[in-house]
Steps between C-alpha positions, in 0.01 A plus 500: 500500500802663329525816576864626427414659151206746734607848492661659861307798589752752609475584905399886522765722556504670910468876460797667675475602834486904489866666636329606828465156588843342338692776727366366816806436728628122532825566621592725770736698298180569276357707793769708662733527216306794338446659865871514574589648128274757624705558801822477346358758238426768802872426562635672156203755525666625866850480339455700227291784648797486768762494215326808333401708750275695297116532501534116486535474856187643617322233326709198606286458857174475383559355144709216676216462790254434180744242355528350852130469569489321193723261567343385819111545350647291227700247734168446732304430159733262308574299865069414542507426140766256554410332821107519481464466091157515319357679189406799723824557669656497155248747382565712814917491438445605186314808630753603714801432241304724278462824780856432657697500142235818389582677795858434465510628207347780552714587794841458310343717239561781785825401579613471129321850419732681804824306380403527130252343302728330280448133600113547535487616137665207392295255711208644421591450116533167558193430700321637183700266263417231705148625516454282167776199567352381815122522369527046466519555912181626566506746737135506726245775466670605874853481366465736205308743721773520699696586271327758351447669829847467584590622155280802553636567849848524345308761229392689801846502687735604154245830460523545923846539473449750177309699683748496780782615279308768326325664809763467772794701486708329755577198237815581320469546096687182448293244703180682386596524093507070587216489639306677245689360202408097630126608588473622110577155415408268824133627499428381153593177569367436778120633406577297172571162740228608718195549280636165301502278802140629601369436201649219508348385803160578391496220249625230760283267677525428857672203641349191572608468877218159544668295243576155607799421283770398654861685436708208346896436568451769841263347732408144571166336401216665639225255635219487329251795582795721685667822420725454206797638685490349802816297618577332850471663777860619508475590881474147575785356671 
């Protein structure tokens, strides 16, 4: 029976693996690249509070012991996710990616508020111009909370140090006019990324973490009826 004038049914398109999943680590420079970024970061961060001298430098030690702990947090998450991978060691590096870059954040917003806000306003201008660019990524339900509770925190830290340069008279008029003046304009902003992100949130659904599709290009074949990201045992000699 002749068959070759039979329509071909089209094979169904493979949803795309979410971004949690496709930035599970395959390489070793996937895992502690990001991690030592952070640690050359707390490098500037003590060079320029040293280089100022100002009311930078009481900030330096604890701002750079943040960055630091979220380099190694970060470093011990990305390294399990790369030598013991499965759906829910994805899922639980993206957790921590989202509280080490949110607290980040939230500590530079300190430093940048005691050397001058200047490079936070402009960041944070961005991040709500990107707000709307990066919406094709789909950011979690956990991701966009983050962000709006890191944008909030930053909210909370611009009026802390308004309050600081109106009540106490020790700040000179020059560093507190600065502070005040970037609050005025950082605060808005922020609430504005804030209440957008949480909203946001509300409207997206949770992640699937008992799919069984498999991640193609990044992992090899799963068997049939095993974890979709599971690889060789790479501890095997």
């Amino acid at each position: 029976m002749d068959t070759r004038d039979d329509p071909v049914e089209p094979e169904p398109e493979a949803e795309p693996q979410p971004r949690w999943i496709r930035r599970t680590p395959i390489v070793p420079e996937q895992w502690w690249g990001p991690p030592t970024a952070l640690a050359v970061g707390v490098t500037a961060i003590v060079a320029i509070g040293i280089w100022l001298q100002r009311p930078a430098l009481p900030v330096v030690i604890p701002v750079g012991a943040v960055v630091l702990v979220g380099a190694f947090v970060l470093a011990v998450a990305g390294r399990r996710a790369y030598w013991y991978p499965s759906r829910a060691e994805a899922w639980r590096l993206h957790r921590t990616r989202v509280l080490v870059w949110d607290a980040v954040g939230v500590a530079l917003s300190v430093f940048a508020f005691a050397v001058g806000a200047r490079t936070l306003l402009i960041g944070y201008l961005v991040a709500a111009t990107g707000l709307f660019t990066m919406r094709r990524d789909d950011p979690t339900r956990f991701e966009r909370r983050g962000r709006a509770v890191a944008s909030a925190a930053v909210a909370v830290v611009a009026a802390v140090f308004a309050v600081v340069a109106l009540t106490v008279p020790v700040v000179d008029e020059a560093h507190a006019s600065l502070w005040i003046g970037w609050s005025v304009l950082v605060i808005p902003v922020a609430v504005v990324v804030a209440v957008l992100n949480w909203r946001a949130a509300s409207r997206t659904a949770e992640p699937d973490l008992d799919g069984a599709e498999a991640v193609e290009g990044q992992r090899p074949g799963p068997e049939p009826g095993t974890d979709p990201l599971t690889a060789p045992d790479r501890t095997a000699s």
